[in-house]
N, C-alpha and C positions, 0 to 999 in steps of 0.2 A: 716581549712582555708589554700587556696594555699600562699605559702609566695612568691613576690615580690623580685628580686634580682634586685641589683641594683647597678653600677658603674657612680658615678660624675665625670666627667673628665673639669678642670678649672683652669687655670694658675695662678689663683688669690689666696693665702691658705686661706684668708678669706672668700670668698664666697663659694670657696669650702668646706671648713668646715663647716658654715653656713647651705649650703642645706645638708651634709649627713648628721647634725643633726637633719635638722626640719625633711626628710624623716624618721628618724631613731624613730620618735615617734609613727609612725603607726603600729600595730599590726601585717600586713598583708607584711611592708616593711621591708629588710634586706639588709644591705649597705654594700658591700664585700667588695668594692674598690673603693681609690681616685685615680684618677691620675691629674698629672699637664699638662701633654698635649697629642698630639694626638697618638704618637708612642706607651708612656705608659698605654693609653686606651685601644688600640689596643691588645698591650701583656697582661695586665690583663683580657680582656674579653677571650683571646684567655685559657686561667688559668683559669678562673674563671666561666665560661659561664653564665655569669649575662642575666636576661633575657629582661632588659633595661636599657641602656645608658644614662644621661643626658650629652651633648656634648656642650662646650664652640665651637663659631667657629673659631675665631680667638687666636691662641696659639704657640708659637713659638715652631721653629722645623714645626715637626707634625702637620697643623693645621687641624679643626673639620673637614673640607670639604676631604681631603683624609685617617683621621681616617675612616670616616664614610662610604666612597668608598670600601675602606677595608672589614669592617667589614660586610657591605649588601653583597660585593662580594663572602664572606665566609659562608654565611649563617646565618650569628653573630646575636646579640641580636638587638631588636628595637633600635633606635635613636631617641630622643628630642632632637633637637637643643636648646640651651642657647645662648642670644644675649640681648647687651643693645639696638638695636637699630630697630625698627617693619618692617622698609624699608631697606633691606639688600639685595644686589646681593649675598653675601657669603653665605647668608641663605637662598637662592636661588638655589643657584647652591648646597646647601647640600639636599634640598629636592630631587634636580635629582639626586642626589650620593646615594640615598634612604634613608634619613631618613623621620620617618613616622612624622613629622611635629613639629612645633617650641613654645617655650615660651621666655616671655620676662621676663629679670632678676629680674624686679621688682610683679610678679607676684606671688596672694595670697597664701599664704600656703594650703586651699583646693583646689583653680584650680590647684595646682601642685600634690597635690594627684589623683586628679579626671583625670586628664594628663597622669599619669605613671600607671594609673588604664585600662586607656582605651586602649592606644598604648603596653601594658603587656597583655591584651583579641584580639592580631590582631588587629586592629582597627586604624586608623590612628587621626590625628590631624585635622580637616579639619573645624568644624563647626565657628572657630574667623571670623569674617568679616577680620578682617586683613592681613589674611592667605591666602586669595581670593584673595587683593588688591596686594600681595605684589606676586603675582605670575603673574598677571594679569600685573603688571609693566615691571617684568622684561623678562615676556614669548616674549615682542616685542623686544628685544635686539636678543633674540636666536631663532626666531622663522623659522618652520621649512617649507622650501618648500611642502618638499611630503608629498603627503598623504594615499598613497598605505596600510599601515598598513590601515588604517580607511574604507577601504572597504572590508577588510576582516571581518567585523561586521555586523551582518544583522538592518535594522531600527530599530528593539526593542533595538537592543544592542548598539547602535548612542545615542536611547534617553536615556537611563540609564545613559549613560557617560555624558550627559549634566546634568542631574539632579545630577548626583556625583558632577560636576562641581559647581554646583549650592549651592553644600554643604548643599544636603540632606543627611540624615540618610537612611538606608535601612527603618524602618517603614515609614518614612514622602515620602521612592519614590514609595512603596507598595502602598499607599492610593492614591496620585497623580495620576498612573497610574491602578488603582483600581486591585489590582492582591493581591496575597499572597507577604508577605515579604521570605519566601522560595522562590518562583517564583523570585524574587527579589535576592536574593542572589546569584540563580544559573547565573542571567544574568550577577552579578557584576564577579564573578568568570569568566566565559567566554570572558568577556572583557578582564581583569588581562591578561589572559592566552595568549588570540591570540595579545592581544598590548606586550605581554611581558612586562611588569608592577609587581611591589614587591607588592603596596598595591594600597588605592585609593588616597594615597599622589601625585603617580606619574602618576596617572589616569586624575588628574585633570591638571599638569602641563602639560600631552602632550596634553587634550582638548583645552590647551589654545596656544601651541607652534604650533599646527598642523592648526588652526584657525576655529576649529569646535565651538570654544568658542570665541568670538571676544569682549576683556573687551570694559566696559563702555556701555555694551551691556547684558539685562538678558541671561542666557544660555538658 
């Protein structure tokens, strides 16, 4: 069994103890490192090379949003955002700093296994409706003129990115668009590469920042 490494970074000692313990019950998880805010995340992943992060955003000092810039900049470990709140710009603008997507603090003890399972396989956060909604808000505050990048895609690789948008799985965009899910993978890949994108976390924010995605609107 591959084991899970794991750094909790939360200002709170409660809560932060709280989650390294309930993670620390999984067979599969191993919890190297607390930290209380973003600097000290920072230097223990950089020590420690935990292979994901659970990241408070708001923390004094250091907060989750330039740990996290950090840490994607270096190559560092995944990111979960931690937030009490579903509607967040902080947790917004941490998806663009690359983390691979967000949980809320009241959230159950197996969706947070089944979270640091997925985002520890590659895989980003994407399937919560919420996840959509809260990108989809805040993609119209920062949204982006050009769209030069998006024709460097050919039409199969346009509609991939709306269906990533759309917050399908690679099997659910394989059968929609009736191909292989390998077929399917190479085009998510190809997207990543020529948008310059870390995963499909940030795949979706620019589908929605570039206006290939127009919320309130199916993709």
């Amino acid at each position: 069994m591959n084991t899970v490494r794991i750094v909790v970074a939360d200002d709170h000692p409660v809560v932060r103890t709280g989650f390294a313990e309930l993670l620390g019950t999984q067979p599969d998880f191993t919890v190297v490192g607390t930290a209380g805010d973003g600097a000290e995340a920072v230097r223990l992943c950089r020590e420690l090379s935990p292979d994901v992060v659970l990241m408070d955003v708001r923390m004094p000092g250091t907060n989750g949003i330039d740990a996290t810039r950090r840490l994607a900049g270096d190559g560092g470990p995944r990111v979960l955002i931690l937030t009490t709140f579903d509607l967040d710009e902080y947790v917004y603008d941490a998806l663009r700093a690359g983390a691979s997507g967000f949980l809320l603090k009241d959230v159950t003890a197996e969706r947070l296994f089944d979270a640091v399972r997925v985002v520890a396989g590659g895989e980003a956060l994407l399937a919560p409706t919420v996840t959509r909604r809260l990108i989809s808000e805040f993609a119209q505050l920062h949204r982006r003129t050009e769209t030069a990048a998006l024709s460097a895609l050919t039409p199969r690789e346009t509609q991939v990115l709306r269906l990533i948008a759309e917050g399908l799985s690679n099997p659910e965009i394989a059968g929609r668009l009736t191909v292989t899910e390998e077929t399917v993978k190479t085009h998510v890949s190809r997207v990543l590469n020529k948008l310059g994108l870390r995963d499909r976390t940030q795949a979706v924010v620019a589908a929605y920042e570039t206006g290939l995605v127009v919320p309130g609107r199916r993709p």
